[in-house]
VEXKEVO-409309 format. One record per residue (C-alpha): residue number from 0; residue in one letter; x, y, z. Coordinates in steps of 0.001 Angstrom, whole numbers, plus 500000, padded with zeros to 6 digits. Layout:
REM residues N
(atom NUM,'A',(X,Y,Z))
...
END
This chain:
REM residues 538
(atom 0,'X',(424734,315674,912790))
(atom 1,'X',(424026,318636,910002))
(atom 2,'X',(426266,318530,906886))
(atom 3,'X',(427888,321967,907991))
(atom 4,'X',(428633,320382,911978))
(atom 5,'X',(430072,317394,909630))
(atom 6,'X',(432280,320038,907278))
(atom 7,'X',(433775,321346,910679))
(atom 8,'X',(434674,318114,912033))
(atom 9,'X',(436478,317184,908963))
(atom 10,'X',(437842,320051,908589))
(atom 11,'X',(439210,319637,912178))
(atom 12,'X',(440177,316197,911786))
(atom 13,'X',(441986,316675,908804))
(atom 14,'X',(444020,319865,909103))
(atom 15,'X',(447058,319463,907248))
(atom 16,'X',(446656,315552,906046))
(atom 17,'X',(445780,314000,902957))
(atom 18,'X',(443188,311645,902765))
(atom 19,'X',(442720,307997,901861))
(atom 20,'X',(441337,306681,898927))
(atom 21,'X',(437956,306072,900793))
(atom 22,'X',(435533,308317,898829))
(atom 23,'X',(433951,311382,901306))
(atom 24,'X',(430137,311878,900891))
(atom 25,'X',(428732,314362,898104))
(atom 26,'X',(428234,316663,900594))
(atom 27,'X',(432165,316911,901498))
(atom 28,'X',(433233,316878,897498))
(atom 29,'X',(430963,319391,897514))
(atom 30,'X',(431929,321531,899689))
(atom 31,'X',(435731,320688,899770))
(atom 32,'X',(438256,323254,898914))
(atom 33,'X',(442182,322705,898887))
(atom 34,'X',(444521,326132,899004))
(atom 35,'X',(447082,324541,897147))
(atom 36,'X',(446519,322914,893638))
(atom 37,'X',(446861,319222,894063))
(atom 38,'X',(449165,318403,891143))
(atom 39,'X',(448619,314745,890495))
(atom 40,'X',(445643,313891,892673))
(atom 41,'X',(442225,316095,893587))
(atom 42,'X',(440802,317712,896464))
(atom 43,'X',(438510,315591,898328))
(atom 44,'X',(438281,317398,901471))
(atom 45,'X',(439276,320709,902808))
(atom 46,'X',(442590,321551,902136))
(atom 47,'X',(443070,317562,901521))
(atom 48,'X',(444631,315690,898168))
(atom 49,'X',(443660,312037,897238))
(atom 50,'X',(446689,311567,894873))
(atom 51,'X',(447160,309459,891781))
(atom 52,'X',(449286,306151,891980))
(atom 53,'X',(453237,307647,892389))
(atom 54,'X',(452584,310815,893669))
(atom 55,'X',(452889,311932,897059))
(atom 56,'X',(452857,314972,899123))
(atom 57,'X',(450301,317583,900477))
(atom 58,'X',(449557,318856,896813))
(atom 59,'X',(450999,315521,895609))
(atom 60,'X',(453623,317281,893965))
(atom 61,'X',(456506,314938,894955))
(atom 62,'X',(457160,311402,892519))
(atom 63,'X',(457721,308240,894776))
(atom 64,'X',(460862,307707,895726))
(atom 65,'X',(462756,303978,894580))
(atom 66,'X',(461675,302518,897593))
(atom 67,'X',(458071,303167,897369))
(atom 68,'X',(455005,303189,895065))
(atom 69,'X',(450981,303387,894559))
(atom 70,'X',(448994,306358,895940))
(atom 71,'X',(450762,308888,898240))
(atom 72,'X',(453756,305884,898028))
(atom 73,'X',(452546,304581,900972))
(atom 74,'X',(453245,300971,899537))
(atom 75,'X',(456778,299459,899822))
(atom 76,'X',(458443,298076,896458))
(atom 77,'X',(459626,294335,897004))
(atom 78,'X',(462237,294419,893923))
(atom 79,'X',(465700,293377,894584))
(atom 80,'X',(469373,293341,892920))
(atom 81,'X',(468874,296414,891585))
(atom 82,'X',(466022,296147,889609))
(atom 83,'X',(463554,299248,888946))
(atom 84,'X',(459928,299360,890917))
(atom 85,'X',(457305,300890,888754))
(atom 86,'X',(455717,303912,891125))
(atom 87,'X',(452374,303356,889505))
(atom 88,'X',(452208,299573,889616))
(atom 89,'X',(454988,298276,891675))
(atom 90,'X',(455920,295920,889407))
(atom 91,'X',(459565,295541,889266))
(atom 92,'X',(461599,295790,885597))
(atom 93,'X',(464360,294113,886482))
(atom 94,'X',(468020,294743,885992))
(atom 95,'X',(470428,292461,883139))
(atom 96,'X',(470815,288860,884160))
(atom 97,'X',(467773,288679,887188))
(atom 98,'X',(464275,287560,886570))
(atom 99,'X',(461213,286548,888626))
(atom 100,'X',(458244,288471,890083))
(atom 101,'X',(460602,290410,892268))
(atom 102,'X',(463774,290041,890343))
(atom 103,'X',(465254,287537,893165))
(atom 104,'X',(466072,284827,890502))
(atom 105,'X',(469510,284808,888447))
(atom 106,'X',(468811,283861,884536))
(atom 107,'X',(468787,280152,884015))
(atom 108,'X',(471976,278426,883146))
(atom 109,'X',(472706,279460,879408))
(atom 110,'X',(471261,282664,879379))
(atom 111,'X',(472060,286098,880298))
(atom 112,'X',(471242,289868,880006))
(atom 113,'X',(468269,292140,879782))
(atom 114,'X',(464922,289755,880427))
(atom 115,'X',(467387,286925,879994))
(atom 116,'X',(466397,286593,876627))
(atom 117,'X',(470278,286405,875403))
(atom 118,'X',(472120,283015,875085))
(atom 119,'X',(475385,282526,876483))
(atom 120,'X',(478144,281480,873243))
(atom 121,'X',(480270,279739,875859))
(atom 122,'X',(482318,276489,874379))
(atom 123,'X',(484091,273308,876433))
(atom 124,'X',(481499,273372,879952))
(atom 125,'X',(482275,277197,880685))
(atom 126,'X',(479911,279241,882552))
(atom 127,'X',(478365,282274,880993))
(atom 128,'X',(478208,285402,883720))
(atom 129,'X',(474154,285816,883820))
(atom 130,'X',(474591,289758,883428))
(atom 131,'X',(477637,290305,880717))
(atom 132,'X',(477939,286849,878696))
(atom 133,'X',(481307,287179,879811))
(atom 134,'X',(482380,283238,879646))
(atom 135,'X',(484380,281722,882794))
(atom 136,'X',(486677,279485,881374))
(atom 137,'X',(487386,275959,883066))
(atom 138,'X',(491004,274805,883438))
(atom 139,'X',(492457,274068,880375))
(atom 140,'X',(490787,276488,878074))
(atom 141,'X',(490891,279679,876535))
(atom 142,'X',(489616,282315,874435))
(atom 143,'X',(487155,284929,874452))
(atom 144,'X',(484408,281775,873979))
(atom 145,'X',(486808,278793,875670))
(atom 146,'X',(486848,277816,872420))
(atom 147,'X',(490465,277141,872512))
(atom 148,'X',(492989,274761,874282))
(atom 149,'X',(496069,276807,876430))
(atom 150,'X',(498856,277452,874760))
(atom 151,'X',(501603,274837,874366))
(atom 152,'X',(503326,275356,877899))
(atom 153,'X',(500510,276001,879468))
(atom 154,'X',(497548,274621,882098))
(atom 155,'X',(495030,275049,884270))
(atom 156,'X',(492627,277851,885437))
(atom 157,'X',(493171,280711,883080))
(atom 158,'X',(495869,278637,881557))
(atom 159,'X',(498324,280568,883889))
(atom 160,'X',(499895,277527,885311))
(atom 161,'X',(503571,276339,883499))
(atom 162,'X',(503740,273056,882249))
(atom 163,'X',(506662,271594,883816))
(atom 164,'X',(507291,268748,880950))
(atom 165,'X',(511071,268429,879467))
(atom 166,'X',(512071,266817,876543))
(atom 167,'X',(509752,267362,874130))
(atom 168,'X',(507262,266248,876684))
(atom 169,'X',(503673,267431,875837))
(atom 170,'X',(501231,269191,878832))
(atom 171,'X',(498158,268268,879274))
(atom 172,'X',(496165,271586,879342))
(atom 173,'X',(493500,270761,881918))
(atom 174,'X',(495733,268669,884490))
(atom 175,'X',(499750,269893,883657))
(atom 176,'X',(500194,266000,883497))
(atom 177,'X',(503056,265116,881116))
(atom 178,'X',(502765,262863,878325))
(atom 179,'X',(506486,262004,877098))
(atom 180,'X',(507789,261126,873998))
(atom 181,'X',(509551,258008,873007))
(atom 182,'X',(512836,257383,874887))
(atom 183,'X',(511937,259475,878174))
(atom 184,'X',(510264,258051,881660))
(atom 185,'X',(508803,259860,884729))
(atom 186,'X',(506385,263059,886225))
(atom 187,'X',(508380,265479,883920))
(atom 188,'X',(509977,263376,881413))
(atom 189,'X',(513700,263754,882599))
(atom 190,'X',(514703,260137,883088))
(atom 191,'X',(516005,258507,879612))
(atom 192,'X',(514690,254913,879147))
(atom 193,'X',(517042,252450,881202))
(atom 194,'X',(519771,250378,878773))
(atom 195,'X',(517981,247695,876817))
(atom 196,'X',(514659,249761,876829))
(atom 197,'X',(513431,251808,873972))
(atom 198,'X',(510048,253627,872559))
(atom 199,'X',(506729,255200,874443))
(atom 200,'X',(506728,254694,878189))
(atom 201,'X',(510327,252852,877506))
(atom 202,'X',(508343,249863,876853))
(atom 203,'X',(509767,247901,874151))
(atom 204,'X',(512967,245716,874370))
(atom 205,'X',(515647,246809,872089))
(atom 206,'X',(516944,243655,869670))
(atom 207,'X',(520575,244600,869062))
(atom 208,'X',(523400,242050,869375))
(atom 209,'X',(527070,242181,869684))
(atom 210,'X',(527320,244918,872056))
(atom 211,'X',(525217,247099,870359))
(atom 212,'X',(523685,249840,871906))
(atom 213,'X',(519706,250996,871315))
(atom 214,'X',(518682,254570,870449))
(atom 215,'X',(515359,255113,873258))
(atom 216,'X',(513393,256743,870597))
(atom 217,'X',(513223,255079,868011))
(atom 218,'X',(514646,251698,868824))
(atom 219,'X',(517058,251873,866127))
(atom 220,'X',(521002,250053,867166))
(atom 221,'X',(524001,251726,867344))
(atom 222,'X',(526657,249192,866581))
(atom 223,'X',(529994,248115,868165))
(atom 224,'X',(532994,248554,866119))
(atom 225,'X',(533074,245478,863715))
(atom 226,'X',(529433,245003,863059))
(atom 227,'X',(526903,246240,861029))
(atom 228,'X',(523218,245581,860389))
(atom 229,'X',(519632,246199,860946))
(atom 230,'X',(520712,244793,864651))
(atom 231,'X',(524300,244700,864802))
(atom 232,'X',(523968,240834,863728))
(atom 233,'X',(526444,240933,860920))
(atom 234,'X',(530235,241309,861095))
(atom 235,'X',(531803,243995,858556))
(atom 236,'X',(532257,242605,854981))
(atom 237,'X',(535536,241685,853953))
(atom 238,'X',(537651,244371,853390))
(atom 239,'X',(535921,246754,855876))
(atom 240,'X',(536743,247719,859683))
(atom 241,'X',(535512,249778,862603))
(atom 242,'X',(532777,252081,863398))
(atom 243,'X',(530442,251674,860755))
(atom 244,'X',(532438,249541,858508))
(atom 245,'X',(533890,252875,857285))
(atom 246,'X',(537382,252213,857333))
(atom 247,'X',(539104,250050,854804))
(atom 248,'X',(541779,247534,855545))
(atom 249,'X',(545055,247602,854343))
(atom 250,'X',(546022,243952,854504))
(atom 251,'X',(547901,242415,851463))
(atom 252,'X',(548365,239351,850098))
(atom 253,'X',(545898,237443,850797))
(atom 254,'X',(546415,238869,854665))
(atom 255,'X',(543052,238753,857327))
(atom 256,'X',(541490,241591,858616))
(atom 257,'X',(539956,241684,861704))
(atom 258,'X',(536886,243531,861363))
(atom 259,'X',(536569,245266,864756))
(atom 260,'X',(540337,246802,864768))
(atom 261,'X',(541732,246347,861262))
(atom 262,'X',(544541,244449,862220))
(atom 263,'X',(546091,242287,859187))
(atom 264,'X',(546413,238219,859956))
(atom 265,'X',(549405,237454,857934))
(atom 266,'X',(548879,234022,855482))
(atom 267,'X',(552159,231601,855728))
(atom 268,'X',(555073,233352,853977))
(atom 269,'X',(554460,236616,854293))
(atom 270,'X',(554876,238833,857545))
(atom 271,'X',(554585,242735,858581))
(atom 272,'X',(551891,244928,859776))
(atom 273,'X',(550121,244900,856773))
(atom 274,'X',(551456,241798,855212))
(atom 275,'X',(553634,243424,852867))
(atom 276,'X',(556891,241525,853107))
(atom 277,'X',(557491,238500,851173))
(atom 278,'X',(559741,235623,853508))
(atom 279,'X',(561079,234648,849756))
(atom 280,'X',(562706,237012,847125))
(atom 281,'X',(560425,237592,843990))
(atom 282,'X',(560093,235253,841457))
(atom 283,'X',(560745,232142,844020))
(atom 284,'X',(558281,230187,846217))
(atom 285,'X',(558911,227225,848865))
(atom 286,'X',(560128,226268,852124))
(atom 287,'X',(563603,227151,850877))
(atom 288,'X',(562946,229769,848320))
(atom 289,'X',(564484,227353,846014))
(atom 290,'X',(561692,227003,843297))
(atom 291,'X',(560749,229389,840326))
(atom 292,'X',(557533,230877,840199))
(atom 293,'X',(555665,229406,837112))
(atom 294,'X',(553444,232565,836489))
(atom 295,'X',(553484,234858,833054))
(atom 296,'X',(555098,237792,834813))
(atom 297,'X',(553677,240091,832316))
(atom 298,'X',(550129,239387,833584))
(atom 299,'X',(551148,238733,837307))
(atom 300,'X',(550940,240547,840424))
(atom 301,'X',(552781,238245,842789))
(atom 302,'X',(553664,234612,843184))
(atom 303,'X',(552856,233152,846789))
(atom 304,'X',(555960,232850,848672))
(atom 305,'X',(555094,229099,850022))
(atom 306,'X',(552814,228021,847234))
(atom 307,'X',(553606,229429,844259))
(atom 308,'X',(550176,229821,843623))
(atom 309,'X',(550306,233145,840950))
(atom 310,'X',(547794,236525,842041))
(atom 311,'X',(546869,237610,838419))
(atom 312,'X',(546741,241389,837736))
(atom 313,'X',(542962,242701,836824))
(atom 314,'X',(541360,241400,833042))
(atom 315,'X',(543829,238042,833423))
(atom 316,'X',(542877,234401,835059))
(atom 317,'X',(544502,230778,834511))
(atom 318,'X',(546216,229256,836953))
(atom 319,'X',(549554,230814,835128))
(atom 320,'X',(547997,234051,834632))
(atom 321,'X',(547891,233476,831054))
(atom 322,'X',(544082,233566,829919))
(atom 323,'X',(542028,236790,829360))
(atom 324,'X',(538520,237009,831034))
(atom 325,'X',(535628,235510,829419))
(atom 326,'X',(533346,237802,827380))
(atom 327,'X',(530959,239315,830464))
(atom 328,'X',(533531,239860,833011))
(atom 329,'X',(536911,241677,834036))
(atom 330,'X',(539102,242999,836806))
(atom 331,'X',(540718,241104,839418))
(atom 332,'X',(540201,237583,839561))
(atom 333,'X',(537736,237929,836230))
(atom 334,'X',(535135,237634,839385))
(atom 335,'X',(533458,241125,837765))
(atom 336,'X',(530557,241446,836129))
(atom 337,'X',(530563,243851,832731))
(atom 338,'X',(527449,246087,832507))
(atom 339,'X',(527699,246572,829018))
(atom 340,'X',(524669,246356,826716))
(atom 341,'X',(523383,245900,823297))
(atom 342,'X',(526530,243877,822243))
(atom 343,'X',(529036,245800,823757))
(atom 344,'X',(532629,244887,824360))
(atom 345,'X',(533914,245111,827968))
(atom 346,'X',(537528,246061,828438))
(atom 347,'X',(538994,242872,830413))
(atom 348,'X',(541175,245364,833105))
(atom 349,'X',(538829,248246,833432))
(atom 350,'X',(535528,246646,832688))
(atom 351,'X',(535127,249811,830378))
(atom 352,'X',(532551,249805,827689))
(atom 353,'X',(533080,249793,823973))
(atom 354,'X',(529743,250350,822304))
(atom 355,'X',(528460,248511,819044))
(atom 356,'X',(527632,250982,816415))
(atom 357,'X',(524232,252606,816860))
(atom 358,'X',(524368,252550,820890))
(atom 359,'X',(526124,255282,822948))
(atom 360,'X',(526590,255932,827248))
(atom 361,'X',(528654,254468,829996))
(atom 362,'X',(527024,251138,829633))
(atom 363,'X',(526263,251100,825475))
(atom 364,'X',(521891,251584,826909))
(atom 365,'X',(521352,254673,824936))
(atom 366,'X',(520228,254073,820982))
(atom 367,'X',(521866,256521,818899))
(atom 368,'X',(519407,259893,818277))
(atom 369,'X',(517536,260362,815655))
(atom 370,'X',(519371,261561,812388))
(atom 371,'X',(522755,259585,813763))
(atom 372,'X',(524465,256460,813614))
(atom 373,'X',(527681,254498,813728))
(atom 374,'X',(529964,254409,816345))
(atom 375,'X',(529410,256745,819500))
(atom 376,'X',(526725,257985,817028))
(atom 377,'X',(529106,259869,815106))
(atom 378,'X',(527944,260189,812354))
(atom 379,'X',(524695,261846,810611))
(atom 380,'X',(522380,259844,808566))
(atom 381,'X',(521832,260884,804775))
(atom 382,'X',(518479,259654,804091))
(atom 383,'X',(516293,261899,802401))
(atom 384,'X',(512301,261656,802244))
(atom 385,'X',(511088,260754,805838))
(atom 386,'X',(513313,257723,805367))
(atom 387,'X',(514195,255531,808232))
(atom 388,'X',(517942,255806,809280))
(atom 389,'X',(519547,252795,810565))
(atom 390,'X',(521355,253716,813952))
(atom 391,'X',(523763,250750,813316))
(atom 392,'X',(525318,251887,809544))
(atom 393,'X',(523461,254434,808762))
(atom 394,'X',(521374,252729,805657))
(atom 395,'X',(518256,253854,804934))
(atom 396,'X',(514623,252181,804540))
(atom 397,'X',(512892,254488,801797))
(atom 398,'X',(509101,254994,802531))
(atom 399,'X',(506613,253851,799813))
(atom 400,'X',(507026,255769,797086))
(atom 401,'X',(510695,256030,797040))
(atom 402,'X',(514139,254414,795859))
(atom 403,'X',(517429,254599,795687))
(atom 404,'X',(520466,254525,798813))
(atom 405,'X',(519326,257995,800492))
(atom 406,'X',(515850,257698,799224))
(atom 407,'X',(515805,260859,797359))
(atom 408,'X',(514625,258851,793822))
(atom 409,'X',(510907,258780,793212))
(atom 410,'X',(509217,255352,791792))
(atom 411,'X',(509707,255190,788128))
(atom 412,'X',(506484,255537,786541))
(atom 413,'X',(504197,252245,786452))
(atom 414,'X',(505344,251254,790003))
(atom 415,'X',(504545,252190,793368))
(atom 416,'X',(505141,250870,797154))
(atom 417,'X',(507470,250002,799493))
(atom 418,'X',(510677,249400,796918))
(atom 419,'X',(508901,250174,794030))
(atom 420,'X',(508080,246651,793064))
(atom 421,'X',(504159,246871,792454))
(atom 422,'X',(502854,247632,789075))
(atom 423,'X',(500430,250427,788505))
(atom 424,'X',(497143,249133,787453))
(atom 425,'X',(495821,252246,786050))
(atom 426,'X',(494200,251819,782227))
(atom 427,'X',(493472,254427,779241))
(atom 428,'X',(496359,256859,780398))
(atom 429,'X',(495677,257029,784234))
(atom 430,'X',(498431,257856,786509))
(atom 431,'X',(499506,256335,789658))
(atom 432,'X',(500438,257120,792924))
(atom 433,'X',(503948,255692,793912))
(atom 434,'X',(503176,255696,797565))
(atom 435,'X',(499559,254053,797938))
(atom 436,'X',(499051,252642,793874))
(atom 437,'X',(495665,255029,793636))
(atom 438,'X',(494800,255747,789821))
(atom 439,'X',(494727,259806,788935))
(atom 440,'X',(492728,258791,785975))
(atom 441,'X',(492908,260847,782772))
(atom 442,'X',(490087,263259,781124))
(atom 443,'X',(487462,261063,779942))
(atom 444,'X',(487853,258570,781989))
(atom 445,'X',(486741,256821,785857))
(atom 446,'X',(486961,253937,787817))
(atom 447,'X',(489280,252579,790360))
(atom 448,'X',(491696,251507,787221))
(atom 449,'X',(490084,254086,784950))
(atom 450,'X',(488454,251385,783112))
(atom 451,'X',(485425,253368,782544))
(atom 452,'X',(484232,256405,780072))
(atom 453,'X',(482681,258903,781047))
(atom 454,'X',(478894,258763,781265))
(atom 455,'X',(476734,260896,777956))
(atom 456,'X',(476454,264491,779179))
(atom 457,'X',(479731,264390,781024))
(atom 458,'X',(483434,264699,780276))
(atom 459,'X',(486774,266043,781945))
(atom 460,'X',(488738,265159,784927))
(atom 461,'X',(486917,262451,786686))
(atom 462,'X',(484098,263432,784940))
(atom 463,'X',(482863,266348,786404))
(atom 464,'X',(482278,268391,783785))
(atom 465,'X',(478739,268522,782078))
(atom 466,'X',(478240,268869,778634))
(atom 467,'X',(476570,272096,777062))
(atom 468,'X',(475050,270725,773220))
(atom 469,'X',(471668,271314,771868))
(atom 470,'X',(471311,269286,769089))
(atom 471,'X',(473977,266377,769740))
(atom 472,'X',(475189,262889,770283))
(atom 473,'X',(476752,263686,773517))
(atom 474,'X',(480477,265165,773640))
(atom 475,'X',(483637,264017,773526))
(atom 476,'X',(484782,262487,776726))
(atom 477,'X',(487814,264120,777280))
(atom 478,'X',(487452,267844,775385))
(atom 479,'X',(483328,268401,775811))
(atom 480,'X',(483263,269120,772647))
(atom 481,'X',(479604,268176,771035))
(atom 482,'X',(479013,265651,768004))
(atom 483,'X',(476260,267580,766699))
(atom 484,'X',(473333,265693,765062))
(atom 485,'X',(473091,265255,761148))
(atom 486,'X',(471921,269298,759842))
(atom 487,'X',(473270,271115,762734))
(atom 488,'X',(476622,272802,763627))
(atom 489,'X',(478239,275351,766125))
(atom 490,'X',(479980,275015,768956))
(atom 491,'X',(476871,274032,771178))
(atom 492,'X',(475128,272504,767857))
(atom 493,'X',(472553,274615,768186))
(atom 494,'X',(473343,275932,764157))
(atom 495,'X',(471059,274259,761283))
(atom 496,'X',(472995,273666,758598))
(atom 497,'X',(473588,276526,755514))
(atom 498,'X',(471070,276370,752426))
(atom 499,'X',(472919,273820,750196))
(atom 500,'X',(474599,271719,753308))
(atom 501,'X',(473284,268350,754916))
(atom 502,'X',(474477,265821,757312))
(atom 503,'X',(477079,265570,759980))
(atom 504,'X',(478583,269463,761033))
(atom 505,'X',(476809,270463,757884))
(atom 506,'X',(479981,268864,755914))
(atom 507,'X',(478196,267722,752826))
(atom 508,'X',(476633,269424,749745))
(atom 509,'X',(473393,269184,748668))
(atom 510,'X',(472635,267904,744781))
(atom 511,'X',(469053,268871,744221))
(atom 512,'X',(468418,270573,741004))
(atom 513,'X',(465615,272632,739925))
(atom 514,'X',(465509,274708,743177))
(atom 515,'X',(464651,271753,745211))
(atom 516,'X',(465631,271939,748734))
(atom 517,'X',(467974,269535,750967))
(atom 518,'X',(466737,268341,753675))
(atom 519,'X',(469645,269200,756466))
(atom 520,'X',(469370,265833,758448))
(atom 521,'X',(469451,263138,755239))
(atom 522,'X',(469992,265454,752577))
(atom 523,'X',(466654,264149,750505))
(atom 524,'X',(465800,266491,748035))
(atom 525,'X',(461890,267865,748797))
(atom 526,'X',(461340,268789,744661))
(atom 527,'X',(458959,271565,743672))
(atom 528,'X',(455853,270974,741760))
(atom 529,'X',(456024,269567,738626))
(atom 530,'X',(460101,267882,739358))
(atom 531,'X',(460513,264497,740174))
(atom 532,'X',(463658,262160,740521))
(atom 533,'X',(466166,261777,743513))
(atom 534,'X',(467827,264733,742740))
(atom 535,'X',(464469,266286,741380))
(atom 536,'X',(466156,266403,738019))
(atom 537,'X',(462824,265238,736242))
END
């Protein structure tokens, strides 16, 4: 067949299509001509477009729809839940929380979002939704992470359930079961523990006796009338009735009382509800009333009707009535014990304290304050000189240094210490300290006692001063002032002596005749020529 016979068959054959991707001869791309532009693709025959990958469409014009890809979208895109299918490629870009070649997979447990590449912040076993993160909450828990138990009251799945627990009873927040407190039984804790039965899950046995009844909490007895204790085991003590023991009986002499109802149980001779009628008259005792009491009325309360035994009033005892307490005790029966200290007396009715001088409060504890003494510390201490007040009579115990009764006098000079007995041990004028016996020692002098002079080329207080001569023998100890050397004079001896002066400060005149001079250290006479002699008189 000729290449034009060819051109018209294609041509023919063609009308209207677009070709495949199977390349035409030269001769056809030669030849071919297309009468409308191909847009995103080329002419490879007649009036025919091989167009790129995405493009479809006689001029290949039109994009690929979602559905379809590759050239003239002839190829079917296999992406699922919504994920995108590249028109080029067909590859599939899937959408938040999918994965795999065709997006078919959900992201793996713990992950979520675009490419899955996001990990889930999900607390307590919830599940994290693969495309949000949103976390799904097991029962029991709540919170934008399930980081957090229901609320008190609350259970289950989205911790909408109410807990049905009473009496303090606590919910558990995955189940609703109720865990009760002590004292309570049963599904919702609204059965008390049975009588006898206390604590968690009523299972202790409560230990109270005499009728005493057991709180289901805590265990803790709630006596009968009459008793008291830990549990219940001990009657009311004497005296005392009832609920509690908080009533008081009113029973007199000598009368019972019965320590669940307060009743009085009368002794022999005396009768009433509370006791309080004698079967003799005052002041008589016996079968007949015919005998005389033998108690010091003064210091009596009663005489026993059948015995004559005497009831002393309080701070007396004897069988008569007629003996005080003994120091250390008072009130009825002397059977009370004084709580005075530090020597105090104790008032035999009252048991009232009467503090010792120096000591003050209810029961004499308290030492009287600083600066006080005497009794009830009523008085104010004289002592002068940091001296130590006594609390008891207010004397005073001078510090060293001092004497006299408020301290105020000052150690008479050569004594020192504690009472001013020491002696002062100072020498050559020192003075002494009255509180510690130190030596101040005088100008001149040092030491401990001031036993020593002061070394050449010093004098003054504890020889500090230096001395300031030229031409001396030192200076004087205490003044500085210089002994100058034979032929000199001046303050500072730095002075030779006058013409016609010699010897110590100059003081003595020289005898050479002949108008010899003197020498100012010995006084020798130096003679001129042609004298001789001591005095250079020849």
């Amino acid at each position: 067949m000729s290449a034009k016979a060819e051109q018209r068959f294609l041509s023919a054959e063609t009308q209207g299509r677009v070709l495949g991707s199977r390349r035409p001869s030269s001769s056809v791309m030669r030849t071919a001509h297309c009468a409308d532009k191909c847009v995103h693709g080329r002419c490879v025959a007649p009036n025919t477009c091989q167009c790129e990958p995405g493009w479809g469409g006689t001029n290949c014009s039109s994009a690929c729809d979602g559905d379809h890809w590759g050239p003239h979208c002839t190829s079917r895109c296999q992406c699922r839940n919504g994920a995108l299918c590249n028109p080029i490629t067909g590859a599939c870009h899937c959408a938040a929380g999918f994965r795999g070649w065709r997006c078919e997979e959900r992201c793996e447990q713990g992950t979520y979002g675009n490419d899955c590449h996001q990990r889930c912040q999900c607390q307590n076993g919830a599940t994290c939704d693969h495309v949000t993160g949103e976390c799904r909450c097991p029962p029991g828990y709540t919170g934008a992470f399930c980081e957090d138990l229901c609320p008190p009251g609350k259970h289950g799945p989205q911790c909408e359930q109410r807990c049905p627990c009473q009496n303090g009873g606590v919910c558990h927040h995955v189940t609703g079961e109720c865990s009760c407190p002590s004292g309570w039984l049963g599904t919702v804790c609204g059965q008390p523990c049975p009588e006898g039965r206390f604590g968690k899950n009523c299972s202790q046995e409560c230990q109270c006796h005499n009728g005493g009844t057991c709180a289901a909490a805590t265990g803790q007895c709630h006596c009968s009338p009459g008793y008291t204790g830990e549990r219940c085991q001990d009657e009311c003590p004497v005296g005392t009735y009832g609920v509690l023991c908080a009533e008081t009986c009113r029973c007199v002499n000598g009368g019972k009382c019965y320590h669940v109802s307060g009743s009085c149980l009368c002794e022999a001779g005396f009768s009433g509800d509370r006791c309080e009628a004698r079967l003799c008259p005052e002041g008589l005792y016996g079968i007949r009333c015919d005998k005389r009491c033998p108690c010091h009325v003064d210091n009596t309360l009663s005489c026993h009707p059948m015995s004559g035994e005497c009831a002393c009033k309080p701070g007396w005892s004897g069988l008569y009535c007629n003996e005080t307490c003994s120091p250390g005790f008072y009130g009825e029966a002397c059977q009370q014990i004084c709580s005075c200290q530090n020597g105090a007396d104790c008032d035999s009715v009252t048991g009232k304290c009467v503090c010792a001088p120096g000591f003050k409060g209810i029961d004499c504890s308290i030492p009287c304050p600083l600066g006080t003494y005497g009794i009830n510390c009523s008085s104010v201490c004289s002592c002068k000189n940091d001296a130590v007040c006594s609390p008891v009579d207010g004397s005073c115990t001078c510090n060293a240094g001092w004497h006299g009764v408020d301290c105020s006098i000052s150690c008479p000079s050569g004594t020192w210490g504690f009472g001013c007995n020491l002696t002062c041990q100072c020498l050559n004028g020192g003075a002494c300290n009255t509180l510690d016996g130190t030596c101040t020692c005088a100008p001149g002098w040092h030491g401990e006692k001031c036993e020593f002079p002061c070394q050449d080329g010093t004098y003054g207080l504890n020889c500090a001063e230096r001395c300031d001569c030229s031409h001396a023998d030192g200076c004087h100890p205490t003044t500085g002032h210089c002994r100058c050397l034979p032929g000199w004079s001046g303050v500072h001896c730095d002075s030779v002596c006058a013409e016609g002066r010699w010897g110590p400060n100059c003081s003595l005149p020289c005898y050479c005749k002949n108008g010899a001079s003197c020498s100012p250290d010995d006084g020798i006479c130096e003679c001129a020529p042609g004298f001789r002699g001591t005095t250079c008189q020849r």
